[in-house]
C-alpha distance (Angstrom), angle and dihedral (degrees) to the residues before:
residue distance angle dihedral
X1 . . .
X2 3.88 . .
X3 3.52 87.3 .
X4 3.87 90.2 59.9
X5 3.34 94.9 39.1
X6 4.06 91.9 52.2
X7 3.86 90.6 39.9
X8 4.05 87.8 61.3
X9 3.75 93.6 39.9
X10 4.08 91.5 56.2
X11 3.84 86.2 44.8
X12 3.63 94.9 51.7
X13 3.98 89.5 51.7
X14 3.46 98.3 51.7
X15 4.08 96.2 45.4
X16 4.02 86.0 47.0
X17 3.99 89.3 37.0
X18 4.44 83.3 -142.0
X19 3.59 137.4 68.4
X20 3.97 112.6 -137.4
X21 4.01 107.5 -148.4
X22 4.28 88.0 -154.2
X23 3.97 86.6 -170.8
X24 3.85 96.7 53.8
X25 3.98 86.1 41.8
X26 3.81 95.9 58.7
X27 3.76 95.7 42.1
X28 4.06 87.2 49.5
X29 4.09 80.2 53.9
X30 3.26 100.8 45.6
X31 4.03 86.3 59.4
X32 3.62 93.0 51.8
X33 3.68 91.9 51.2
X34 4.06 88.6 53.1
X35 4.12 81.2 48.3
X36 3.51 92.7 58.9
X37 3.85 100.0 40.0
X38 3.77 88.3 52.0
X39 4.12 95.9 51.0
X40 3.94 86.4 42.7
X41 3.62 87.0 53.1
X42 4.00 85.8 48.0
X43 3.51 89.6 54.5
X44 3.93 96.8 52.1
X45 3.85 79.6 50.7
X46 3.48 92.9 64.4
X47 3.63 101.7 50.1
X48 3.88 90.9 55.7
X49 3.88 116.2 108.1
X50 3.79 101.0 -136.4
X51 3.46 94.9 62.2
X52 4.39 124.2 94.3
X53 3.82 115.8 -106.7
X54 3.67 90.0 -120.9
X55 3.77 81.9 58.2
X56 3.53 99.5 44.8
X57 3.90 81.1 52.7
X58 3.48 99.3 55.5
X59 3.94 105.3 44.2
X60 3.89 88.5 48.4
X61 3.60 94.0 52.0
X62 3.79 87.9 43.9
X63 3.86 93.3 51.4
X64 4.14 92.6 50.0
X65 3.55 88.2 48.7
X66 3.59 91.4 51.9
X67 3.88 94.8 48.1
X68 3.94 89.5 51.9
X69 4.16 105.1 106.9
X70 3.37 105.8 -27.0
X71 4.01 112.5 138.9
X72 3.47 124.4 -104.6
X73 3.83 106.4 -158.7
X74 3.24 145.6 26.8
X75 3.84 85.5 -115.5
X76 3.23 100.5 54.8
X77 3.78 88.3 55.4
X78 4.09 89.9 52.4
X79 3.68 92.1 46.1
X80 3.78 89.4 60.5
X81 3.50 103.1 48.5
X82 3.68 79.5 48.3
X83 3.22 92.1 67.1
């Protein structure tokens, strides 16, 4: 059985030319979603009142540096190793 299994597994890499390692994938997602939670919560930040103009400055150009090209899905992340 393992040598069927790692007979189709060496014929799906060389048809798709890549190997996908789906657990390392999601884990690498799951960091970019913490990314993006913590610049959106720099970006709330920002727009409180108690906080110094330099501050405000700071956290908002943090949090739309932070929103620049970073993945959003899983999917997207498959279609461009896909590619």
């Amino acid at each position: 059985m393992v040598c069927i299994w790692a007979t189709n597994v060496l014929r799906k890499h060389l048809v798709d030319g890549y190997t996908i390692n789906e657990k390392r994938l999601k884990a690498q997602q799951n960091k970019i979603n913490e990314l993006q939670e913590a610049m959106r919560l720099l970006g709330n930040i920002a727009l409180l009142e108690d906080v110094s103009d330099e501050a405000k400055g700071i956290m908002s150009d943090m949090s739309s540096i932070g929103q620049v090209n970073l993945p959003t899905t899983l999917e997207n992340r498959n279609a461009g190793a896909k590619r």
